[in-house]
VOKE-101352 format. One line per 2 residues: number of its first residue (from 1); their letters; for each residue x, y, z of C-alpha. Coordinates in nm, 4 decimals. Layout:
BEGIN
NUM = a = X Y Z; ...
This chain:
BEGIN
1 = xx = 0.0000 0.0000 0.0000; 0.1628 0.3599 -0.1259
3 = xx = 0.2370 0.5857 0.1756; 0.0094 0.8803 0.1734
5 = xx = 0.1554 1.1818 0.0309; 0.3077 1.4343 0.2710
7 = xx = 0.2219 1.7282 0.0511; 0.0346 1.9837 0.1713
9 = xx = -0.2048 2.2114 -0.0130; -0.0881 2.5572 0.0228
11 = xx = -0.2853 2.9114 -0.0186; -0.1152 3.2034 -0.2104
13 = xx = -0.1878 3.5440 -0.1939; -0.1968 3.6739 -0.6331
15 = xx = -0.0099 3.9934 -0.4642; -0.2767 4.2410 -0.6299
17 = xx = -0.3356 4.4886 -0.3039; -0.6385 4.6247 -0.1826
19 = xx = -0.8631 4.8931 -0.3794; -0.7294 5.2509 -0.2789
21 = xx = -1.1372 5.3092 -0.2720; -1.3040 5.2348 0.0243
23 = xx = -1.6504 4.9684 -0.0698; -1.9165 5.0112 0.1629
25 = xx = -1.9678 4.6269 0.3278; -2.2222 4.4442 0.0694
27 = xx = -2.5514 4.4514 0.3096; -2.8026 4.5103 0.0422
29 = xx = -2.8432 4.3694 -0.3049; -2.7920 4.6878 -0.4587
31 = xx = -2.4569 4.7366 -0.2918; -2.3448 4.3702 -0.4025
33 = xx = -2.3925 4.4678 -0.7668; -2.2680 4.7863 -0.7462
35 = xx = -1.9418 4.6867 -0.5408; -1.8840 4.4745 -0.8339
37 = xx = -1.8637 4.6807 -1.1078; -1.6613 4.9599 -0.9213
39 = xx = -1.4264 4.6485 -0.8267; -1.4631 4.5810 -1.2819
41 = xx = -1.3643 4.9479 -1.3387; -1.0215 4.8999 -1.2080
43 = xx = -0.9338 4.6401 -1.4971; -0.6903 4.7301 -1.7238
45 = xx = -0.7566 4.5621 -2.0674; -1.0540 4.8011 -2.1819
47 = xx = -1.2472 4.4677 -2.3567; -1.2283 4.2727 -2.0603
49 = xx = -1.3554 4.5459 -1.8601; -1.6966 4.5748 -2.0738
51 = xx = -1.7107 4.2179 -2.0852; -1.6824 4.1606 -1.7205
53 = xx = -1.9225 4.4943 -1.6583; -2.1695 4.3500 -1.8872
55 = xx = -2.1724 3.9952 -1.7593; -2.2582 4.1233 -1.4118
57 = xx = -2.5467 4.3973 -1.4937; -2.7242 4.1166 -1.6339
59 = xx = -2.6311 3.8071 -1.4735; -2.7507 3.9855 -1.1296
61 = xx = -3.0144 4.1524 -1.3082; -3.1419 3.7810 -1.3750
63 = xx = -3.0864 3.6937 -1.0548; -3.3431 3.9490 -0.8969
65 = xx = -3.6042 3.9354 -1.1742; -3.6493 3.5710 -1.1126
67 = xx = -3.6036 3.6004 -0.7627; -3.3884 3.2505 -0.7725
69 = xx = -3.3785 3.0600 -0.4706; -3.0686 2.9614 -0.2832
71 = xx = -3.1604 2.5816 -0.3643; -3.1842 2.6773 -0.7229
73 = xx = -2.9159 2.8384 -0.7156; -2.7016 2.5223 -0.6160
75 = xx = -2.8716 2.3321 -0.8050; -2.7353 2.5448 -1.1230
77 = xx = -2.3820 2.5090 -0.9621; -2.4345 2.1441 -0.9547
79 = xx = -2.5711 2.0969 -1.3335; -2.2436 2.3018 -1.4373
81 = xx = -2.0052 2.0737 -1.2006; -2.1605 1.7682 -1.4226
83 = xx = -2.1507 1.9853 -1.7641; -1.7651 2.0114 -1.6962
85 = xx = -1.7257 1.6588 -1.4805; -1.8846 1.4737 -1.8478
87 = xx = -1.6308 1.6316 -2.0558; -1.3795 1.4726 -2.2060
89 = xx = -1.0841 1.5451 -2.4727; -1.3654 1.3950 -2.7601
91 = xx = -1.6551 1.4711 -2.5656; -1.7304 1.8682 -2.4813
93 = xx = -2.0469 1.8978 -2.3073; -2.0107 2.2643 -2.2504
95 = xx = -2.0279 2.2887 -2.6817; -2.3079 2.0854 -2.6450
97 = xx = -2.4832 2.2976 -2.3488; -2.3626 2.6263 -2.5926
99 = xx = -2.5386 2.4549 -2.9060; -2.8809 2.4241 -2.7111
101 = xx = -2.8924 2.7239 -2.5913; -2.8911 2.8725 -2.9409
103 = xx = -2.5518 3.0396 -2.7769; -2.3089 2.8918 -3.0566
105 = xx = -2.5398 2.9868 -3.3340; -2.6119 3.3317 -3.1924
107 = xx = -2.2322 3.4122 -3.1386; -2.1503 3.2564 -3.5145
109 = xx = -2.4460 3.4245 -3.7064; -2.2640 3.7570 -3.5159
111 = xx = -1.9035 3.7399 -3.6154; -1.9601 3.6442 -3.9442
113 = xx = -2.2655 3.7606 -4.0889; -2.4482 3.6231 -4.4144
115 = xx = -2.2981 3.8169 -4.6884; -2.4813 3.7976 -5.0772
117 = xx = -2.3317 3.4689 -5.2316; -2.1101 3.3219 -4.9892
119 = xx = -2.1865 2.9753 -4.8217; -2.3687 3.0453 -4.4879
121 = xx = -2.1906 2.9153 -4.1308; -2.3074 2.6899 -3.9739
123 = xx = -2.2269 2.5446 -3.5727; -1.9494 2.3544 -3.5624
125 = xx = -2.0783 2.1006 -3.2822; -1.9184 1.8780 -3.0179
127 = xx = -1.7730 1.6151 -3.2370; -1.4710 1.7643 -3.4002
129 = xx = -1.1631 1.6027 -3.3620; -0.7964 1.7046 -3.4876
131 = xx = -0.6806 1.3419 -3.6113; -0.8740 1.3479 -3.9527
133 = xx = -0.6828 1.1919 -4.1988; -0.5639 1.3320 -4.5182
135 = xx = -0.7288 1.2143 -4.8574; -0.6800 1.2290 -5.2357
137 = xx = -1.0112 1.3645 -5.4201; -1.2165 1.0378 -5.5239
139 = xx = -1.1384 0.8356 -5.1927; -1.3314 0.7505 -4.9121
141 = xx = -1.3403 0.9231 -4.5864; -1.5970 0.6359 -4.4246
143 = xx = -1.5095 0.2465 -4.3986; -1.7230 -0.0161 -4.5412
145 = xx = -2.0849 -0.0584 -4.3914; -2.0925 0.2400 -4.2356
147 = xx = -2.4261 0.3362 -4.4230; -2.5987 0.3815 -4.8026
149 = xx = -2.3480 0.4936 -5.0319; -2.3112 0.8453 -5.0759
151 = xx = -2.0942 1.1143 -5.3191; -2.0088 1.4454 -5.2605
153 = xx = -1.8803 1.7111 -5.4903; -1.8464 2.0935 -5.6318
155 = xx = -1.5799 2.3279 -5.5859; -1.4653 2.5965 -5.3938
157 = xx = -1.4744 2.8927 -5.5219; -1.4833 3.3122 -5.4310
159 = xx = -1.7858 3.5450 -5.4233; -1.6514 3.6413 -5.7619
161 = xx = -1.6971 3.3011 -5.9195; -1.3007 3.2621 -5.9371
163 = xx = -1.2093 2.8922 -5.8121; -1.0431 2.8778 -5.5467
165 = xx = -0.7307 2.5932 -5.5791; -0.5579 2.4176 -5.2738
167 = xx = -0.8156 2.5079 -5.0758; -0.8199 2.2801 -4.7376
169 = xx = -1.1301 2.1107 -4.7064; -1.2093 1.8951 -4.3100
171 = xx = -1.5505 1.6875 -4.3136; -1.6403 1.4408 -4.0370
173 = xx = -2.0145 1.2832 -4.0144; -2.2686 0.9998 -3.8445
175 = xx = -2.2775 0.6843 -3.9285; -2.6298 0.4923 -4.0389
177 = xx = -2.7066 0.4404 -3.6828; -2.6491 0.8070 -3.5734
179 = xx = -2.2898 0.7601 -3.4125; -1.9870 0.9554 -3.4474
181 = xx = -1.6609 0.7748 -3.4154; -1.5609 0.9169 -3.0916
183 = xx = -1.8734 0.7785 -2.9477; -1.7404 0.4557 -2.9909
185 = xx = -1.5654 0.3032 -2.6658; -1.3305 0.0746 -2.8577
187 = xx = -1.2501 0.3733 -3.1143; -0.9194 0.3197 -3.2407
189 = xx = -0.8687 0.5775 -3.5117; -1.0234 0.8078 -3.7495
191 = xx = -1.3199 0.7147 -3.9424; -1.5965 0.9090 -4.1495
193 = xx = -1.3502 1.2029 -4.0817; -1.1144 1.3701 -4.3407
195 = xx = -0.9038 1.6314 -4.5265; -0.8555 1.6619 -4.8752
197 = xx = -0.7511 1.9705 -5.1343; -0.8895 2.1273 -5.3777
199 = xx = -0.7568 2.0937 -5.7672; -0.6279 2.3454 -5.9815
201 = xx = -0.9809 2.4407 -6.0938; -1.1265 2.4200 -5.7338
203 = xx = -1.2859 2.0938 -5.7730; -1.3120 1.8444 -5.4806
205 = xx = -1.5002 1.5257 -5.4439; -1.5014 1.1736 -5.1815
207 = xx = -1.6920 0.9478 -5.1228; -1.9072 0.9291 -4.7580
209 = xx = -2.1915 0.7610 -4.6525; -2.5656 0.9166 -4.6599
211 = xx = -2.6736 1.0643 -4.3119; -2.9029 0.9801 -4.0738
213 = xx = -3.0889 1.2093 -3.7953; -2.9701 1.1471 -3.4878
215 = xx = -3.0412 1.2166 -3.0968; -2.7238 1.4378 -2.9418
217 = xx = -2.6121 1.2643 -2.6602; -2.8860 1.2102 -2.3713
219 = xx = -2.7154 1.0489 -2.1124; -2.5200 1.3782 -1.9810
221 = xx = -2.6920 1.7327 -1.8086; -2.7474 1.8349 -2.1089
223 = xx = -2.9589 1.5773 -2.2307; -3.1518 1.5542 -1.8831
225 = xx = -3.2138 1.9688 -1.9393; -3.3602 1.9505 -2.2529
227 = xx = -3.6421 1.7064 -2.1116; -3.6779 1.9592 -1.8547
229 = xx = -3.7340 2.2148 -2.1258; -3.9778 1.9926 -2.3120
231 = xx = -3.7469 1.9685 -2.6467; -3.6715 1.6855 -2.8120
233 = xx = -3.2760 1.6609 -2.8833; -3.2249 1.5166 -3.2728
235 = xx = -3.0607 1.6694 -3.5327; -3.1175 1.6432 -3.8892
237 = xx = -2.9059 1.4718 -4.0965; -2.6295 1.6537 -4.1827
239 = xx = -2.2210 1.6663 -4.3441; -2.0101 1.8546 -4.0970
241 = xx = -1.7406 2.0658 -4.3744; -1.4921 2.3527 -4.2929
243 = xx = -1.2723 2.5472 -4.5340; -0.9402 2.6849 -4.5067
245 = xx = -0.7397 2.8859 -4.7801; -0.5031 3.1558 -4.7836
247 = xx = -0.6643 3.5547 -4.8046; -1.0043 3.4030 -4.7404
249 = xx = -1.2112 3.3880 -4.4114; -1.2335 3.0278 -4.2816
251 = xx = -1.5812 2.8659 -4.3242; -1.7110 2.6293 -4.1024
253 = xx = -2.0682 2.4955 -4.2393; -2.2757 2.1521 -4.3132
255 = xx = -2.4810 2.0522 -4.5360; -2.8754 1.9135 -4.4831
257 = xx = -3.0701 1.6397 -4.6823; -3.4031 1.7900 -4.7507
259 = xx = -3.6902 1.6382 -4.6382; -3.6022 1.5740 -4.2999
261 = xx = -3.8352 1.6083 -4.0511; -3.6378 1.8207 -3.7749
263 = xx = -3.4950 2.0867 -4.0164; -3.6520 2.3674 -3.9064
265 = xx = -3.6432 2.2304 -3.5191; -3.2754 2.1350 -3.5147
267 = xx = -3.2189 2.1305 -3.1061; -2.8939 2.3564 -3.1770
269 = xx = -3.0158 2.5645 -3.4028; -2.7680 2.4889 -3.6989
271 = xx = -2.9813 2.4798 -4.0255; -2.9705 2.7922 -4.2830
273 = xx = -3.2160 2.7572 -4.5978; -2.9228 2.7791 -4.8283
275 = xx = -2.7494 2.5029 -4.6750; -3.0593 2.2713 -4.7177
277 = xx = -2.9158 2.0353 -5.0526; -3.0922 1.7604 -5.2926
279 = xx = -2.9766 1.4306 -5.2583; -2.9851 1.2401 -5.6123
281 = xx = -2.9954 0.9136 -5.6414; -2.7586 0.7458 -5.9102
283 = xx = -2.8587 0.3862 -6.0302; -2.5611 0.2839 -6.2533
285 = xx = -2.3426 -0.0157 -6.2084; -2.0694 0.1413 -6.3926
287 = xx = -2.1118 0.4738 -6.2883; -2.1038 0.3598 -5.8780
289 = xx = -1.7777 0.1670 -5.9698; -1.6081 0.4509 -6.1479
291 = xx = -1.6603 0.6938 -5.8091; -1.4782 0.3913 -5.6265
293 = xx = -1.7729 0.2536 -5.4142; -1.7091 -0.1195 -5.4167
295 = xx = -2.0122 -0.2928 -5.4865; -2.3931 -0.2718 -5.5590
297 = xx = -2.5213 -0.0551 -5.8626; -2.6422 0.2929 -5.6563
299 = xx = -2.5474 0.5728 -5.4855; -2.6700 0.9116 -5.4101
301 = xx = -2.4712 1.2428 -5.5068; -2.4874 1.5394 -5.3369
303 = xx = -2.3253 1.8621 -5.5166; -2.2601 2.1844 -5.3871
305 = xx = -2.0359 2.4407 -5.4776; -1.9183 2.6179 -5.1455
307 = xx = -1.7927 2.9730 -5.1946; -1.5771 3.1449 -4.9567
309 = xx = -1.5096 3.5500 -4.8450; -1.2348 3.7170 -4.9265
311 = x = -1.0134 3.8347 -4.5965
């Protein structure tokens, strides 16, 4: 049995001093608040200072409108100890708890508005990894049986209608039964994930599978809060797709399968009406062999040319 550690947990002072302003002791609710933001004026960076200022008018604002409860209260402490406690390095709940709250979307649909032409944003949602593999145009990024056959391809080009060549392209997807590879326990690698290039004359193209709806996960807080809230937690199918080139603005966007039921309810708020696509469905023996898939006589294709802002 290991010895128990000797170390001892140890307190230290930041060294910032006392105000040089005396605060009046914090006896009412008004003097809490306002305590606070004479404490916020004192920060240096002029950003965080609005930030911080802002975050407290209306996060105590909140507070006394709704006249929370101390056991509410703790109770909120306690959903955001298990939002952070069911995170993992391929799991991020607190995306997840942004993306329901219609935060993500709201902060995206800010910073980079729709401009005339260009492909909209989109969320780019709790399942992004950083081990996507690098493809030729043509190949796979999915592994057999991971759904109904499924093309993909356009090009990239600018608002100008100028391809765009070399242009960095990351997609990552479901599978048939509504999983992404990191939800796997016995995930060893990559899979329905990758990165591939654009040609000379913008042109990209692989091969994935068709997607499925799918439930986000309900077995963490944030599943458990939306059946407080009385919203059902599915997605509609969708390709997950960013965009990277030099002198352009990145684009992080997906693509969504008419006809699906839960467009226009998506429980994080992700679909745009331009980014709704047409699935077609290609019954040729010899055209399914020439895209590379490896057996039966049909596919669908899905094509879509995305078009990126200039810096």
């Amino acid at each position: 049995m290991a010895a128990p550690s000797t170390e001892q947990t140890v307190n230290v002072s930041n060294g910032i001093p006392p105000p040089s302003f005396d605060l009046p002791y914090p006896e009412t609710p008004e003097t809490i608040t306002e305590n606070l933001l004479k404490l916020g004026g004192t920060i240096q960076n002029t950003r965080h200072r609005f930030l911080f200022t802002k975050l407290v008018e209306h996060l105590h604002q909140y507070i006394k409108e709704t006249s929370i409860t101390t056991e509410e209260w703790m109770n909120s402490i306690q959903f955001l100890t298990q939002v952070g406690q069911t995170s993992t390095p391929i799991r991020q709940e607190f995306i997840l708890l942004s993306d329901v709250l219609g935060v993500s979307a709201l902060v995206d649909l800010l910073n980079t508005p729709a401009i005339p032409g260009a492909t909209a944003n989109s969320v780019l949602g709790p399942f992004h990894t950083d081990d996507a593999p690098l493809i030729e145009n043509g190949e796979s990024i999915a592994s057999e049986g991971k759904g109904k056959y499924l093309y993909i391809e356009g090009r990239v080009l600018d608002t100008e209608g100028n391809p765009v060549p070399g242009a960095l392209i990351e997609t990552w997807q479901a599978d048939e039964t509504g999983l992404y590879d990191t939800q796997y326990p016995d995930r060893d690698g990559p899979d329905l994930r990758g990165l591939l290039k654009t040609d000379k004359d913008g042109k990209y193209g692989y091969r994935a599978v068709v997607p499925e709806a799918y439930p986000i996960p309900g077995d963490g807080p944030v599943g458990e809060l939306l059946v407080t809230l009385n919203r059902h937690n599915m997605r509609p199918a969708h390709i997950h797709i960013t965009v990277d080139a030099p002198g352009y603005r990145k684009l992080t966007t997906a693509l969504y399968p008419e006809g699906n039921v839960y467009l226009r309810s998506d429980c994080v708020f992700g679909v745009k009406e331009s980014l709704v696509v047409k699935l077609v469905e290609v019954t040729d023996e010899k055209e399914t062999r020439r895209r590379g898939f490896p057996k039966g006589n049909m596919f669908k294709l899905l094509t879509f040319d995305i078009v990126l802002v200039k810096q």
